[in-house]
N, C-alpha and C positions, 0 to 999 in steps of 0.2 A: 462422394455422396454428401446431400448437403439435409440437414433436419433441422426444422423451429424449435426453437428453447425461448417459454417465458417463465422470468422471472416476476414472480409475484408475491406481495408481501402484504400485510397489513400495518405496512412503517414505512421506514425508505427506501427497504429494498436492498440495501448493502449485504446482510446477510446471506440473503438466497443467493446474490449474485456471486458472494466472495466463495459463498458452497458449491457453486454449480459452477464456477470457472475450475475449482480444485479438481472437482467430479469429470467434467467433460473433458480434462485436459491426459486422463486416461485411456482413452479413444482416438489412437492415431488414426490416421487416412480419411477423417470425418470432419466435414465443419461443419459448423454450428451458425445457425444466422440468430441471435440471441436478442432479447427486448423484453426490459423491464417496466411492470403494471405495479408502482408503489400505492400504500395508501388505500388499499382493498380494505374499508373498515365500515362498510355499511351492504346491506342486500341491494342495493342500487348499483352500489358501484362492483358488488361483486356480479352481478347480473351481465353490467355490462364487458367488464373483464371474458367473462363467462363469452358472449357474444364476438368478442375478438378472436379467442382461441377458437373458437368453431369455424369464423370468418378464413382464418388462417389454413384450419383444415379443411376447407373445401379447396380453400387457395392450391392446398400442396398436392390435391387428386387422389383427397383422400388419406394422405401419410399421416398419422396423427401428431402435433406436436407434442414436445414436451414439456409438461410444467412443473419447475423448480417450488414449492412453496411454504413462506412458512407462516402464514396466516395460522393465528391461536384458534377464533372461533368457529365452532364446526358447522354451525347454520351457513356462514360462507362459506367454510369448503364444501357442504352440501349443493350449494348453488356454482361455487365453482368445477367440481366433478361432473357437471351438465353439460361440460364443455367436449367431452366425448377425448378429452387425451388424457398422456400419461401422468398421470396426478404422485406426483414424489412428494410425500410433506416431511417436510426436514424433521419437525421433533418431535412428531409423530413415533418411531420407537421410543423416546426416552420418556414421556409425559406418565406415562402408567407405570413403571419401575419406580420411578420416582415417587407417585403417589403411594405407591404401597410402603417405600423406604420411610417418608416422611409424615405418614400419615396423613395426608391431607390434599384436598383437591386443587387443582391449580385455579386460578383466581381466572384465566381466560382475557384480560386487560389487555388493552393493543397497549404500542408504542413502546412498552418498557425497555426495550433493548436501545434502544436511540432517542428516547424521549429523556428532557429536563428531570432528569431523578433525583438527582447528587448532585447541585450548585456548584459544590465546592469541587468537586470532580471536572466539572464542564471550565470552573473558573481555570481549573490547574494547566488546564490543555489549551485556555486562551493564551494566558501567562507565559504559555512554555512558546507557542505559535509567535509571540509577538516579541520574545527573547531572539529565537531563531531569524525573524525577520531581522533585527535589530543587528545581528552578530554576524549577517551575510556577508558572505567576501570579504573579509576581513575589516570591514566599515567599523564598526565597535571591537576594540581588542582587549577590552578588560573580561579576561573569560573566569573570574572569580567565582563568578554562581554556574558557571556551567557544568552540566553533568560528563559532557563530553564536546571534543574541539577535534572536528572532521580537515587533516589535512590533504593535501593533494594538488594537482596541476589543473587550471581552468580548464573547465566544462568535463569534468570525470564525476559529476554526478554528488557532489558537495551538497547543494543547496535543495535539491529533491528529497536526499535522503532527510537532513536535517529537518524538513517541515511533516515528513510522515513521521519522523518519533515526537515531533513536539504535539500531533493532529491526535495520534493515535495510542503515544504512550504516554505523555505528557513532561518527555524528556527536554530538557533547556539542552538545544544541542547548537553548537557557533559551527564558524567555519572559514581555514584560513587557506587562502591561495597560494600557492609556493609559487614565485615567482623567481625570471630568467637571471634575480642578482643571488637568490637564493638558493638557487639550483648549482650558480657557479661559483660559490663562495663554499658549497656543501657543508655548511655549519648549520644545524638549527636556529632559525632569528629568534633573538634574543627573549621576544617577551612570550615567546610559547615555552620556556625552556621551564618557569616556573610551574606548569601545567602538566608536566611529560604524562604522568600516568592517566590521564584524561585525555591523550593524544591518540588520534585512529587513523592512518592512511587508506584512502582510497582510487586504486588505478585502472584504467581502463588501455584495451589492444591498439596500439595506434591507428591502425586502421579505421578504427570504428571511432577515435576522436577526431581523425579530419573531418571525417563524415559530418561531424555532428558540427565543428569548429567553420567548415564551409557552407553551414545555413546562418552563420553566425555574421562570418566576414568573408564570405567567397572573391576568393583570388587572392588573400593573403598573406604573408611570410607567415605569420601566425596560425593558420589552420594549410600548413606546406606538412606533407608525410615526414619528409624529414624535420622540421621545427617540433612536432608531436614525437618522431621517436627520441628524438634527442631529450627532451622534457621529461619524457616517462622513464630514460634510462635513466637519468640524471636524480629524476626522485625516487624511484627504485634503490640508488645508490643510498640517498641520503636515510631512509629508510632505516633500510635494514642498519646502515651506519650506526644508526641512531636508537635501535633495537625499538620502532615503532610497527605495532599491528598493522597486515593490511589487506584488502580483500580488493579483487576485479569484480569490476561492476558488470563487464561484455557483456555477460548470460546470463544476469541472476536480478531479476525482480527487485524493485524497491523494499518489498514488503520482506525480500527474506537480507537485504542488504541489510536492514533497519536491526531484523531479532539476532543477524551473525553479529551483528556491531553489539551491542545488548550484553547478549551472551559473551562473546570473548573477555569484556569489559568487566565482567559482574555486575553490570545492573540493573535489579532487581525493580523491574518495573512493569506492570500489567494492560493490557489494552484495556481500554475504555468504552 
């Protein structure tokens, strides 16, 4: 079975959509053909939002889509509810507990959730993005100001993880390559050694790194199943050697790589 899911928001849209991938991924044997409408912040544009999802359900024969939303103001959801589908407003239950807790009515203002609020906030998460660019692949190795210094074998997912904590928690995260003199020397190199407790391993199934090592350099010795088992056994080894954390990346999301790393670490850092 396949059903329309729009995401719709009165901002960028990140939210509905980080909710409603959370939500639909509940729902085995279903997919989802999914498209987000950001920026629903005027009767115009909610009108014509409104006009697509209808468009849609005629398209499906009738099947109504469904729409994730979390637009604040109710004259657009009024207008967007014309759309004849499943209208889900994310915070929608919490808006009236809240107001009875705090005494006070919510203010209705778009944008707050991803809009310029806190400079200094927004400035922290450039600073940390542009640390993490800086301290890629070992290119910069003075990791003095880092919060944390992601080890591992090329392409196991170092350099992704790194720029969603500096995007999204505003963590200065580096990141150094273990390389084939590294691997066979099984020593820690030398200038990470000042660092240890700020050191994190991350490895991936060989399988799934040739895969990824052969869109890289296809035909390789470098992206060979054996060059990659040998690498991960090898830094597996030094690892644990070396009593350093360390998580597979195979099966698990950026976003939940980013909160294990975090969390094992202790550090105490909030998304933004």
């Amino acid at each position: 079975m396949r059903r329309t899911v729009f995401y719709v928001s009165d901002s960028t849209g990140i939210t509905a959509e980080t909710i409603g991938h959370s939500i639909l991924a509940q729902f085995e044997g279903l997919r989802f053909d999914t498209h987000r409408i950001p920026f629903v912040d005027s009767p115009e544009k909610a009108q014509a939002a409104a006009l697509r999802i209808k468009t849609a359900l005629a398209q499906n024969g009738g099947e109504r889509p469904i729409v994730i939303n979390t637009v604040m103001d109710s004259v657009l959801n009024e207008i967007l509810s014309t759309s004849g589908a499943l209208m889900l407003e994310v915070f929608a239950p919490f808006i009236g507990p809240l107001e009875d807790e705090l005494g006070r009515k919510r203010s209705g203002a778009v944008n707050r959730a991803h809009g310029l609020v806190d400079f200094a906030k927004y400035e922290t998460r450039i600073n940390a993005t542009n640390y993490a660019l800086a301290h890629d692949d070992g290119v910069n190795v003075n990791y003095a100001d880092a919060d944390v210094v992601l080890v591992g074998v090329s392409r196991s997912g170092k350099t992704p993880t790194c720029l969603y904590m500096a995007l999204h928690f505003g963590v200065k995260a580096a990141n150094y390559p273990l390389t084939e003199e590294d691997l066979q020397q099984q020593e820690l190199p030398v200038l990470l050694r000042p660092f240890r407790e700020r050191l994190f391993g991350l490895t991936i199934d060989a399988q799934r790194l040739m895969q990824i090592r052969n869109e890289r350099r296809p035909g390789s010795r470098y992206a060979t199943l054996e060059q990659c088992s040998w690498e991960l056994a090898q830094a597996d080894k030094l690892m644990r050697r070396e009593n350093i954390q360390a998580l597979n990346t195979t099966h698990t999301s950026i976003e939940e790589i980013g909160s294990k790393i975090l969390s094992q670490l202790g550090i105490e850092k909030h998304m933004f």
